[in-house]
C-alpha positions, 0 to 999 in steps of 0.5 A: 500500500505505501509503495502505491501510495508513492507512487500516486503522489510522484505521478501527479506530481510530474502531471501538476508541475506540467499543468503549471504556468509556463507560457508567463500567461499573466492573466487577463486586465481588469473587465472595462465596459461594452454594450450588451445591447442585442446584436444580429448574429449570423446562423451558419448554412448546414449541411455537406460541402461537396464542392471538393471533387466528390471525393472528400466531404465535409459536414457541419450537419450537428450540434455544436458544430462550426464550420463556415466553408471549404475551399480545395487547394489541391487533390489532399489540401483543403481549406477550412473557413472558420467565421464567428457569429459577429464581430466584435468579438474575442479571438477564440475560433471554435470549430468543429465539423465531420470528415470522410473520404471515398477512399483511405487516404492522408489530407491536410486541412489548412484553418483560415479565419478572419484578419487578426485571428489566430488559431487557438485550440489544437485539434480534437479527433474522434470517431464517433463525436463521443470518444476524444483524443488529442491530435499530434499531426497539427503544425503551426505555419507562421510564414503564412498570412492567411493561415497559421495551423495545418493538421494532418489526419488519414480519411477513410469512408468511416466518418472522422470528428475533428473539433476544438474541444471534446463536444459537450453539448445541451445534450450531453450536460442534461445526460450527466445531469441525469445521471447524478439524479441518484446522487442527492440531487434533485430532478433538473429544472430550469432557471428560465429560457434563451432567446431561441426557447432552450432551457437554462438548466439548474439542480441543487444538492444537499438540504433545500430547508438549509438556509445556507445557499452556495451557487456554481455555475458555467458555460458562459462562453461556448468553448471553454469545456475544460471548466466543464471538466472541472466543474464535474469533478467539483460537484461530484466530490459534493455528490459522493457518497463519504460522511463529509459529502453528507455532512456538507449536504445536511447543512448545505443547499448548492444551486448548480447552473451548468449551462449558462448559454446553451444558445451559444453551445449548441449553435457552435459559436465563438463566445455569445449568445444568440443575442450577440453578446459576451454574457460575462459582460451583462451582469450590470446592464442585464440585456440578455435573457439568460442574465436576467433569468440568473439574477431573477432566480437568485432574487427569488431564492436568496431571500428572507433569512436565506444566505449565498455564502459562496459561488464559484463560475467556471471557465477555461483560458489560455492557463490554469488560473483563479481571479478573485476579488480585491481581497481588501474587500471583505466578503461573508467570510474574509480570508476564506478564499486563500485559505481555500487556495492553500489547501488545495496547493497542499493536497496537490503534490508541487503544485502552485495555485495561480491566482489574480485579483480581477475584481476592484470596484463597481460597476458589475460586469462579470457573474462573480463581480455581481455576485459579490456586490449584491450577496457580499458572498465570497466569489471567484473564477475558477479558470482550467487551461486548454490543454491542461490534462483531462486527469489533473483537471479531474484530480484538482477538481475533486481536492477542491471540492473536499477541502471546500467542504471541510473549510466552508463547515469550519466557518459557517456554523448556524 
């Protein structure tokens, strides 16, 4: 048993010095405003892009999906057009899209985007759009104006899945929903509807008596799936059967908001909603309907004696990285954020926590800026890498849900 145990610890910690920073990614500025005022986006033709010779398909006839053009370069290149919903928009090109070939046969797809736009996730290939590994046949052109990354992948009559990110769906987050219906949760309801009539998923765990109230939430940007990942992980630890997941769901009550725009999800978009805007930008205006229906839901749960002692917004960037608020400000619990952060260092063999205040002064344009204002409830972003590994994330997931359960006893005690 000792020599397992030893050689768990020196496993993960080859896998948490990896995930630490090393691009001197310094985080982002401080948010500045932008109008959340609705703007026209533009919906992507789908179906099959045949023009290529019949003799390779593209397709972008599924959920999720992203895929603006195909141009053939020659008999095995082919150029893919990869376009946001509108423009203003962040840099962050989502793609995703289906392969195959008359015959067995290697091509390569050259990725163009718009001027300025820069290549971001290195590509995903699956067989069936459920099973996902990384590609290690993508090289970055930099001599190229127009281009800046070509991928390499053998064809064949079998359909080939290629995307930014492992696809997750409206559909698969109402699956997993469902399959935690066993673990001390209640059935999924919704906190209210999209622009395009989809629901906005929400379900709690632990006591719904409890007058004390956590919230979780995610997706508000349609490819950040590695904070899905971490997201899992942390409410599963909060959903496992062990006595201080019990003790936790006895004094407890967690809203758990998955999906915060599944408009933007399952329509393949860069970073909006369907109505154009960042909604991590509209915490402060409220414009957009999937804002107003967290801020409503809120109001009507976070009342009377009830208190909103915590909420966590996951997301992904470029690193592992925490923003918090200005720790001059105090919240429900002052100190409880680092306190959080040190222990989960300590549960994680030589690994280091990135942390950033990015949260000084109103006004609110973020979720967890708004949240704090309004509940004075100790809020931060927990933000997972694009490639940082799937197992670490799982790993530092799962530590930061137990020794949150641990801390968050400690210090609330009616």
């Amino acid at each position: 048993m000792k020599t397992r145990l030893f050689f768990s610890a020196a496993i993960w910690s080859v896998i948490a010095t990896n995930a630490q920073v090393k691009s001197g990614f310094k985080g982002q500025d401080p948010i500045t405003a932008v109008s959340t005022v609705t703007r026209p986006v533009e919906k992507q033709w789908k179906g099959v892009f045949d023009k290529t010779g019949n003799e390779v398909f593209f397709g972008n006839d599924f959920v999720g999906a992203r895929l603006n053009g195909v141009v053939k370069l020659d008999d095995n290149t082919f150029s893919v057009l990869i376009a946001p919903e509108n423009a203003p928009i962040n840099g962050s090109p989502w793609y995703a899209f289906k392969v195959w070939s008359k015959t067995v046969k290697e091509i390569q797809i050259r990725f163009d985007y718009p001027p300025n736009v820069r290549h971001r996730y290195n590509a995903k290939i699956s067989t069936d759009g459920k099973q996902w590994k990384a590609s290690e046949n993508g090289t970055f052109v930099k001599k190229e104006k127009d281009s800046n990354y070509v991928l390499k992948v053998k064809v064949s009559t079998d359909t080939t899945w290629i995307a930014a990110q492992e696809l997750k769906t409206s559909k698969e987050i109402s699956q997993w929903i469902s399959s935690l219906k066993n673990k001390n949760n209640t059935a999924e309801a919704s906190i209210g509807l999209t622009a395009e009539g989809r629901k906005i998923p929400v379900f709690s765990i632990g006591n719904p008596s409890s007058k004390n109230k956590i919230l979780i939430s995610g997706r508000n940007h349609p490819p950040e799936v590695t904070g899905h990942y971490a997201l899992e992980a942390f409410v599963e630890s909060l959903t496992a059967d062990t006595p201080l997941a019990k003790k936790f769901r006895k004094k407890f009550e967690v809203y758990v908001i998955p999906l915060l725009n599944p408009d933007g999800v399952d329509g393949g978009f860069w970073r909006h909603n369907s109505g154009g805007i960042d909604l991590n930008r509209d915490y402060n205006e409220f414009n957009q309907p999937e804002t107003r229906a967290v801020r409503d839901f809120l109001k009507n749960e976070i009342k009377d004696s009830n208190k909103l002692w915590f909420a966590i917004d996951f997301h992904s960037t470029h690193d592992d990285i925490y923003y918090t608020v200005d720790p001059n400000l105090k919240g429900n619990i002052p100190g409880f954020v680092p306190n959080w952060l040190n222990k989960v260092k300590d549960g994680i063999p030589n690994y280091t926590p990135h942390v950033k205040p990015l949260y000084f002064k109103p006004p609110t344009f973020t979720l967890f800026s708004y949240l704090f204002e309004t509940y004075k409830t100790e809020a931060l972003v927990f933000e997972i890498g694009d490639n940082t590994p799937k197992d670490f994330i799982k790993k530092k997931g799962e530590v930061s849900g137990e020794e949150f359960m641990k801390l968050i006893l400690e210090n609330v005690k009616n």
